[in-house]
N, C-alpha and C positions, 0 to 999 in steps of 0.2 A: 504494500500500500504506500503511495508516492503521500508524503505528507508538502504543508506548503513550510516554505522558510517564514524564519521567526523574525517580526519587526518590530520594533516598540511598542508602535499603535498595536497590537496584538496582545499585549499584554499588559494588566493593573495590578498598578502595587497597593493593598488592600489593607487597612491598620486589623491589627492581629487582633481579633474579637472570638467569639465563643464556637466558631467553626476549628478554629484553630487546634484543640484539642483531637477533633474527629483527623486533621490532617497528621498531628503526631501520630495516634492508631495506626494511620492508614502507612506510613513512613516507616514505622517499628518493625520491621522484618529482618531477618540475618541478612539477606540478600541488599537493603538499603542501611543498613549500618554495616556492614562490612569493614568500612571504613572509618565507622566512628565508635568502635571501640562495644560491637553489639548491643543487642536488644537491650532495652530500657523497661523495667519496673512500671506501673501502674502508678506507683506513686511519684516514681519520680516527675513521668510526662506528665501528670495532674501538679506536679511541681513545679517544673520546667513550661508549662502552660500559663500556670496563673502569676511567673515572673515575666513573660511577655507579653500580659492584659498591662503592665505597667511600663511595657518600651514605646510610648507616644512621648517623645523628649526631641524632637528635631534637631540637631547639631551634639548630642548628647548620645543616645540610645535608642532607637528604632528597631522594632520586630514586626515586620509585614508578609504577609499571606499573596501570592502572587496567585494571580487568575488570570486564565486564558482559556476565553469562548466558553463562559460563564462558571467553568469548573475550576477550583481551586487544585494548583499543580503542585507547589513549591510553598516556600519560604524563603526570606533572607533578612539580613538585619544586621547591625552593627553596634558596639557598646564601647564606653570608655576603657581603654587599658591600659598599660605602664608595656614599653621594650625597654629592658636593661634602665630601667631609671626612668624612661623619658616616658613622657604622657601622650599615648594616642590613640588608636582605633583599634579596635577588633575586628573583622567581617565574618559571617559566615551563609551560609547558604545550605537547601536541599530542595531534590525535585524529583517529586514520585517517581518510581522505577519507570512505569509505561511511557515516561515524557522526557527519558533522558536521549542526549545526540541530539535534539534538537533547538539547539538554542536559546531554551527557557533560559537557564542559568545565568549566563551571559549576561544576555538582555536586560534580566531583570535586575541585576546586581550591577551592572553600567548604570541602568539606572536611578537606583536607589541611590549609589556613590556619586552619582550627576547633581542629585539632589541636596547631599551630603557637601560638598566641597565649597557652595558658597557662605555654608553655619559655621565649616569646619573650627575648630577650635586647637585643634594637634593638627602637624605637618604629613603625619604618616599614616595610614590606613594595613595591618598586617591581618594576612590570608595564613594559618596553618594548617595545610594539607598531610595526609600520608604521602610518599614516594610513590608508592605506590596507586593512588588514587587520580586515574587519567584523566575523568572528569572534572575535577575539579582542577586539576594544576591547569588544565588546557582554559579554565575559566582564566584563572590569573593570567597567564601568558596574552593570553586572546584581550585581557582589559587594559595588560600595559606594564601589571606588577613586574619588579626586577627580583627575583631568583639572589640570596642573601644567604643562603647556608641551609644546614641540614642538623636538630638536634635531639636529641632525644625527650620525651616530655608525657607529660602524665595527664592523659586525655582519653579516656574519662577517669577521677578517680582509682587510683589502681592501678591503671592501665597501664603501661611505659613503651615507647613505639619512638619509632624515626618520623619527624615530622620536617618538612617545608619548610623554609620561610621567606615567605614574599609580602613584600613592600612597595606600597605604592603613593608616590609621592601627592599629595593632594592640590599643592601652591603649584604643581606644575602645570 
């Protein structure tokens, strides 16, 4: 099935309200955490939900629900963080298994950071991928981020893995 390419107008970034829980359910599979350190707890996602009914902070903290052709596909968002001392951004992103390879991610994360950069308040916005993890590093590469090392880190709780680090300059 020939699907169409992904363009802005094709996709809304939607403030993370009460669907939002049904999209972690729907996200929580081996197969879409793979990469993020497996399945998640019921309490946690009822956890992790009800601290992104609280990301409406523009230049601060943002968690939005990305819909395209009125179904809800993805997620992305961004939060205040420290690298090595300094104060700046977070990113992250997901997008249901059925809708990945086609450009949701991207798109929607271009445009959220589109959004982001004239509030901005930090110079830097960093992306922590797995190495491993195609789709997502191909987002960073594809926005612009620059590729800064590779280190070990405890994501989720527990967890300890090789991760990414890219950075993307936001003043530029």
């Amino acid at each position: 099935m020939m699907r169409r390419p992904i363009s802005a107008p094709d996709l809304r970034l939607l403030p993370w309200d009460e669907r939002g829980l049904g999209l972690l359910k729907a996200m929580n599979t081996p197969e879409q955490k793979r990469y993020l350190g497996g399945i998640e707890t019921a309490e946690k996602m009822d956890e992790r939900h009800g601290r992104y009914l609280t990301y409406h902070r523009p230049g601060e903290t943002e968690m939005v629900m990305i819909e395209r052709d009125g179904a809800i596909v993805g997620s992305t968002g961004y939060w205040e963080s420290a690298w090595r001392g300094t104060p700046a951004y977070e990113t992250g992103w997901e997008v249901v298994a059925g809708q990945h390879g086609q450009g949701i991610g991207a798109t929607a994360v271009g445009q959220l950071l589109g959004r982001l950069k004239p509030l901005a308040r930090h110079d830097y916005v960093y992306a922590f991928p797995t190495p491993d993890n195609p789709g997502s590093n191909g987002i960073c590469r594809k926005l612009g981020f620059e590729l800064t090392g590779v280190e070990e880190a405890e994501y989720p709780k527990g967890v300890w893995s090789p991760h990414n680090i890219w950075r993307l300059n936001l003043r530029a």
